[in-house]
C-alpha positions in Angstrom: 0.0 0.0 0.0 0.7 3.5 -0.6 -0.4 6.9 0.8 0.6 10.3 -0.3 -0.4 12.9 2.4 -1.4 16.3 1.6 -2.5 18.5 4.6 -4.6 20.6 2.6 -6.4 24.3 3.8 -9.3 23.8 1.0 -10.2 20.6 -0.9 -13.0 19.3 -2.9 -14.2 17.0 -4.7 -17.4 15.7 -7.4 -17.9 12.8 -9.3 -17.3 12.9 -12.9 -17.9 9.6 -15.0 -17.3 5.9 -14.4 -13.6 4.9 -14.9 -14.0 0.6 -14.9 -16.5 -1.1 -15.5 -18.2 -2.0 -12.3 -16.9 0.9 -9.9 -18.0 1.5 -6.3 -21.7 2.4 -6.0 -21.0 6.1 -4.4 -22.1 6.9 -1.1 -20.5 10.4 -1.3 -20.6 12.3 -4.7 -18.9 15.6 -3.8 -17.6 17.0 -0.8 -15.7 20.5 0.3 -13.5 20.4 3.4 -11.3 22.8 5.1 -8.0 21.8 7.0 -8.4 17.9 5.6 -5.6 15.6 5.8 -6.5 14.0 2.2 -4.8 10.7 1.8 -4.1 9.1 -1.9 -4.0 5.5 -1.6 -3.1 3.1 -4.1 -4.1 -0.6 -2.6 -1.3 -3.2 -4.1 -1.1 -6.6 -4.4 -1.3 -8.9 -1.4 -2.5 -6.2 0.9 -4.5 -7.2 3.7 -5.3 -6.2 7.1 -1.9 -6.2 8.9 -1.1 -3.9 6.2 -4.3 -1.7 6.8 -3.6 -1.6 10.5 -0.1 -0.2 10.2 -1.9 2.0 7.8 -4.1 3.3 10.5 -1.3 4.0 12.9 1.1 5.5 9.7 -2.3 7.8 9.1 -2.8 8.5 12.8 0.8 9.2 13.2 0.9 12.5 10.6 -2.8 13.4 11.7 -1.6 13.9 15.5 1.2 16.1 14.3 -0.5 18.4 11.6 -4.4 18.2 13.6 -6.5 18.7 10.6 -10.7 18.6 11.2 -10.3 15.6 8.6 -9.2 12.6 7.2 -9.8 12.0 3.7 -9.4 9.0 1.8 -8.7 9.2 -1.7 -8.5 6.1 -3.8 -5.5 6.6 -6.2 -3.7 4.1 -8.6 -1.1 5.7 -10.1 1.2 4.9 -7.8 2.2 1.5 -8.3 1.7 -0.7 -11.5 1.4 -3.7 -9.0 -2.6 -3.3 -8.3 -5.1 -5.1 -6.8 -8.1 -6.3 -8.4 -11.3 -3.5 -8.1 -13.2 -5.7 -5.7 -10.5 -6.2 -3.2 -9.1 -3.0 -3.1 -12.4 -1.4 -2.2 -12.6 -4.4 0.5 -8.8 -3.1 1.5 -10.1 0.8 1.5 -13.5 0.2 3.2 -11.4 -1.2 6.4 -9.0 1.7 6.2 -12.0 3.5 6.9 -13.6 1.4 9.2 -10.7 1.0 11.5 -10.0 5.0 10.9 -13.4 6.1 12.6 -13.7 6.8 15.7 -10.1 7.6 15.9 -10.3 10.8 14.0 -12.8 13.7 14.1 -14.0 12.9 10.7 -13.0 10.7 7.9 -14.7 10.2 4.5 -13.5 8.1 1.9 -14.0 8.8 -1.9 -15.6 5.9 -4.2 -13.3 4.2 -6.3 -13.0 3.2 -9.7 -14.8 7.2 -10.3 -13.1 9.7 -12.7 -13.3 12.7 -10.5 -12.5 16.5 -10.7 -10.8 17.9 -7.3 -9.4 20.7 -6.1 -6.4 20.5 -3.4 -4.9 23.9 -1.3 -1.6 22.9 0.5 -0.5 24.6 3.5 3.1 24.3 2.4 4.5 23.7 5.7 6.9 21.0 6.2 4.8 18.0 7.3 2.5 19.1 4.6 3.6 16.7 2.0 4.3 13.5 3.3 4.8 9.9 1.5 4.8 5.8 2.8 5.1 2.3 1.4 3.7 -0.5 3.5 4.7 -3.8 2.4 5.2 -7.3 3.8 8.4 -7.7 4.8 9.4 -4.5 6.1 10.7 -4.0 9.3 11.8 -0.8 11.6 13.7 -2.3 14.2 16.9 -1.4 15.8 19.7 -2.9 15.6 20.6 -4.5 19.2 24.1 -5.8 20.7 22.5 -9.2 21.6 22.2 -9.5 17.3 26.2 -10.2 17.8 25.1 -13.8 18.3 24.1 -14.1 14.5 26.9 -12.4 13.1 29.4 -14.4 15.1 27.9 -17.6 12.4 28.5 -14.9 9.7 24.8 -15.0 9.2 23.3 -14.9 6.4 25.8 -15.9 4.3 28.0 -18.8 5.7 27.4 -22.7 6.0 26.5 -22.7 9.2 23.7 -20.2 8.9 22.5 -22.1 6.4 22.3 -25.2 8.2 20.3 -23.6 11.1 18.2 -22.3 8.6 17.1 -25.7 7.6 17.2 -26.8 10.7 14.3 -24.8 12.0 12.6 -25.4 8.9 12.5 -29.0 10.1 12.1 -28.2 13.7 8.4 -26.5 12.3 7.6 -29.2 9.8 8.3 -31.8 12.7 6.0 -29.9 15.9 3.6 -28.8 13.0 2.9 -32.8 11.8 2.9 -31.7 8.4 2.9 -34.6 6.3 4.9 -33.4 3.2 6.7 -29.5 2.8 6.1 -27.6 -0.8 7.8 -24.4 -2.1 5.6 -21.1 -2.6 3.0 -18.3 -2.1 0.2 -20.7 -2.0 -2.2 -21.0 1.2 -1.6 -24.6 2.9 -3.9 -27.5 2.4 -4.0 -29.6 6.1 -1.5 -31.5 6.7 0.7 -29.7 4.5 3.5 -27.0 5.0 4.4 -24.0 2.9 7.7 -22.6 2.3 8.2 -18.9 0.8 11.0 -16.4 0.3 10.5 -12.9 0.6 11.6 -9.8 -0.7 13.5 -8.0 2.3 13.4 -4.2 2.7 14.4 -2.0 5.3 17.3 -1.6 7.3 18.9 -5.3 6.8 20.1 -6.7 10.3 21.7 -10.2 11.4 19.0 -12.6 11.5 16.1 -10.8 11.6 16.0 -8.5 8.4 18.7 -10.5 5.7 18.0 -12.3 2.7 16.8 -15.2 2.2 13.8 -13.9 4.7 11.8 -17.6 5.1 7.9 -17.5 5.4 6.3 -21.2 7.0 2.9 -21.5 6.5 1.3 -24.7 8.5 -1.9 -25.7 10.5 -0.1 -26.1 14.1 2.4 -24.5 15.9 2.0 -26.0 19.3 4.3 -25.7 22.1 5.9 -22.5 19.7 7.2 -19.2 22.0 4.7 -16.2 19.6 6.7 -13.6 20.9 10.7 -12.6 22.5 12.4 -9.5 22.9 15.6 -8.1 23.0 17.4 -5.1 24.5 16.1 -3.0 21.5 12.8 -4.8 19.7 10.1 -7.1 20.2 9.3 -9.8 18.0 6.3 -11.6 16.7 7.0 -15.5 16.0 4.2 -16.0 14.5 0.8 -14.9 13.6 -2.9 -16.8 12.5 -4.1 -15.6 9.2 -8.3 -15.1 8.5 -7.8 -18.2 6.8 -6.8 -20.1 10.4 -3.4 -21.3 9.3 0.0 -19.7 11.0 2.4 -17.8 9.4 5.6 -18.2 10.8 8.7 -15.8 10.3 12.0 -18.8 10.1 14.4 -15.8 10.6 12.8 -14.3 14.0 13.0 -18.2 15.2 16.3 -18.8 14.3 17.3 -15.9 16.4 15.0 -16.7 19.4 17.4 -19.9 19.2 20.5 -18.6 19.2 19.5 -15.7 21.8 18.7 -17.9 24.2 21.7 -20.3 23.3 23.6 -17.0 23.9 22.4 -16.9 27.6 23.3 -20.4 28.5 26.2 -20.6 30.4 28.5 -21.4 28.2 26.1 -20.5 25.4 24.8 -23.6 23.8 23.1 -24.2 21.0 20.0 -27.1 20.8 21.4 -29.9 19.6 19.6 -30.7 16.7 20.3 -26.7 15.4 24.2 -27.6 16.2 25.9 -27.7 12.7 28.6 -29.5 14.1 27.7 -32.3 17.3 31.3 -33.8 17.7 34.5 -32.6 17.2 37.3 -34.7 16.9 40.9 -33.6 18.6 43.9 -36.0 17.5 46.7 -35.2 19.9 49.4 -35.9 17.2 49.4 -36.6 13.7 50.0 -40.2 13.9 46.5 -40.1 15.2 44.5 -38.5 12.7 44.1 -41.4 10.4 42.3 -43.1 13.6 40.3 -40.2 14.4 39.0 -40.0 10.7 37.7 -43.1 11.0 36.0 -42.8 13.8 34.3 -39.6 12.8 33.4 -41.9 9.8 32.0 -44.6 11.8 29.4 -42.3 13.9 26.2 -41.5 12.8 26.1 -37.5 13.9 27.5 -34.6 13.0 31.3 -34.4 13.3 34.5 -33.0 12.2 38.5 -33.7 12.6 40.7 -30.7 13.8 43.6 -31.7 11.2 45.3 -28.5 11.8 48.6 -27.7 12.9 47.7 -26.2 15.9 48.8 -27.4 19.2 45.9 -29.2 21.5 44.9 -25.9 23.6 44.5 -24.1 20.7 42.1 -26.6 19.2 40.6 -26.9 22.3 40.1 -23.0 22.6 38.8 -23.4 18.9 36.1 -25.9 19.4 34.9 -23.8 22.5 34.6 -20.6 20.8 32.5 -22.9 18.1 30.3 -24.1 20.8 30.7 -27.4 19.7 29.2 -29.6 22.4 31.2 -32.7 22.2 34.8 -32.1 21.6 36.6 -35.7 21.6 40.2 -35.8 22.7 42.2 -38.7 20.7 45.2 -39.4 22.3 47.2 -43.2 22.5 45.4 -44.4 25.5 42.0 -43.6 24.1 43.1 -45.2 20.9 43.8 -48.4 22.8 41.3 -48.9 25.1 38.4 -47.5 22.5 36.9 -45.2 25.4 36.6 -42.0 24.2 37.4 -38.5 26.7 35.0 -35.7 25.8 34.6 -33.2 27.1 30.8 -31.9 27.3 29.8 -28.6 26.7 27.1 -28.5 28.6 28.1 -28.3 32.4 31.6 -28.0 31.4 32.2 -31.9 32.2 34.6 -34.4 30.7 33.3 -37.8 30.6 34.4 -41.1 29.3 32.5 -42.5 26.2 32.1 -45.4 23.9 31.2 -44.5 20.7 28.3 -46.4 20.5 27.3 -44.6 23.8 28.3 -41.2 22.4 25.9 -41.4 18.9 23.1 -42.8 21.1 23.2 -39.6 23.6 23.7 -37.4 20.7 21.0 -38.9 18.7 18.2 -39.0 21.8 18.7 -35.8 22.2 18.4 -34.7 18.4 14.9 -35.7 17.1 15.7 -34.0 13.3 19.1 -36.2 12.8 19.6 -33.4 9.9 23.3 -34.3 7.5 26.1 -32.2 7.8 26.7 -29.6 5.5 30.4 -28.8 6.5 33.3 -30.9 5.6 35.0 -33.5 7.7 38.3 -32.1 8.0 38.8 -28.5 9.2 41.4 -27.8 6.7 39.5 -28.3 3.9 37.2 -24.8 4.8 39.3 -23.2 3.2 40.9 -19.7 4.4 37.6 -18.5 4.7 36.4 -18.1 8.3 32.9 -18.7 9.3 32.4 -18.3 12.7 34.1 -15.7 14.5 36.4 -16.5 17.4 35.9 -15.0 20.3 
């Protein structure tokens, strides 16, 4: 949607002749007002009444500044070449004005699809001509210092961010029961889940306003947190459409994850949102033939340290990863096939077989998701992905 404000000192209008086809039957066919707010609004595509509330509070906004005696909506579509049909444009109008009475002095609202001769005075002052777009998507938060989280993955653009991503994808498709996920703008038949991308605008901030920005559409969202906050913002999850089905934003999850992951102690991701379970620490390079194998042999999500670095350093590494099994590989653990880890979660160090290390791993991780990074650390590349600290 878009409104063009004109605080005008005179304005009036009259019907002329019918511009479409089937236009509005009028209810008002001229009118002459002094100190109106007039408001040209061209109703787009997809508009709907979250749109035509934050109209109402974009309209109510300007009107408590410049206090006109009026508010005057003025159908107008040459604004936009992405229209809505006739019909559901006056729909999207009438409940501008609807939700606009009662909350102004007075407010009138032109008939569409008229050609109409009008006459428009204004003041000139600086709040006098004023301008908005309203669109899906757009956001106006702030940016906060608990968003750090996000860009310490190097979100949106690194593998890990993409596996958490999916991740939550699949976290929805699972609590949801959806029996099968499709691609698009459609509406959801039951038992089916809908996944759309988004055309971001605003201010574009880690996580919660980047490209892609990932729309779920499903019948059940049970047990799902609707809304979180920050230092700066709050957020809505989720919301129910008129049609009864939820829309869920993926990005604003994905950071309700890793904000509260932030505030463990150490911060801990879920472990089925982990893009890396296990880490693998060979305490020499004889060893890293046997700990390749055994990364190969469990059924999670690992990786080998194959680096150079000494065993504190890959230690420090996996920590600042939050990787929440970090396996030290050493000669005796080679030998007696019990594996030392040392457990993120309440900073213990246990002793594991492997077998008993998959089946903790995998009890606690109801998706089981593949990884999407490489075995071995070296072959990342120079590129760094999460940042260290």
């Amino acid at each position: 949607m878009i409104l063009l404000f004109i605080h005008s000192s005179k304005f009036s209008f009259s019907l002329r002749e019918k511009a479409i086809r089937e236009p509005e039957e009028p209810k008002l066919s001229s009118l002459e007002k002094d100190n109106a707010l007039v408001v040209f609004t061209t109703v787009e595509k997809g508009d709907d009444e979250e749109i035509v509330n934050r109209a109402v509070d974009e309209v109510l906004k300007v009107y408590d500044q410049v206090k006109p005696s009026a508010v005057i909506i003025y159908p107008y579509a040459h604004l936009s070449d992405n229209l809505e049909s006739p019909q559901r444009a006056i729909q999207v109008l009438s409940l501008l004005e609807e939700k606009l009475r009662g909350k102004v002095s007075e407010v009138y609202r032109t008939p569409f699809g008229w050609y109409k001769q009008f006459m428009i005075n204004c003041y000139g002052h600086p709040l006098s001509e004023l301008s908005k777009r309203i669109r899906h998507g757009e956001v106006s938060f702030e940016k906060s210092e608990e968003m750090k989280v996000c860009e310490k993955f190097h979100f949106p653009n690194s593998p890990h961010a993409t596996f958490m991503r999916r991740a939550v994808i699949e976290y929805l498709k699972l609590i949801s029961k959806a029996l099968y996920v499709i691609e698009g703008s459609t509406d959801p038949e039951k038992g089916e889940m809908v996944v759309s991308y988004q055309q971001v605008y605003g201010r574009r901030l880690p996580c919660v306003n980047e490209e892609p920005h990932i729309i779920v559409k499903t019948w059940n969202v049970e047990g799902l947190q609707q809304k979180f906050s920050d230092s700066k913002n709050e957020y809505l999850i989720y919301k129910q459409s008129d049609k009864g089905y939820y829309i869920v934003d993926v990005n604003l999850l994905v950071y309700y994850f890793m904000l509260n992951a932030s505030k463990e102690n150490p911060p801990t991701l879920p472990l089925w949102m982990s893009p890396i379970q296990v880490r693998i620490l060979p305490v020499k390079k004889e060893f890293l033939d046997e700990a390749i194998k055994i990364a190969e042999s469990l059924n999670v999500r690992v990786d080998v340290d194959d680096t150079d670095d000494g065993l504190g350093a890959k230690i420090a590494r996996a920590g600042k990863e939050w990787i929440p099994y970090v396996v030290v590989l050493g000669e005796r653990e080679i030998k007696t096939g019990s594996l030392t880890v040392k457990v993120r979660v309440g900073n213990q160090q246990k002793s594991y077989s492997k077998e008993e290390l998959e089946k903790e791993i995998l009890n606690a991780d109801r998706l089981r998701l593949k990884s999407n990074l490489p075995l071995l650390l070296s072959h990342r590349g120079r590129k760094e992905f999460i940042t260290l600290q």
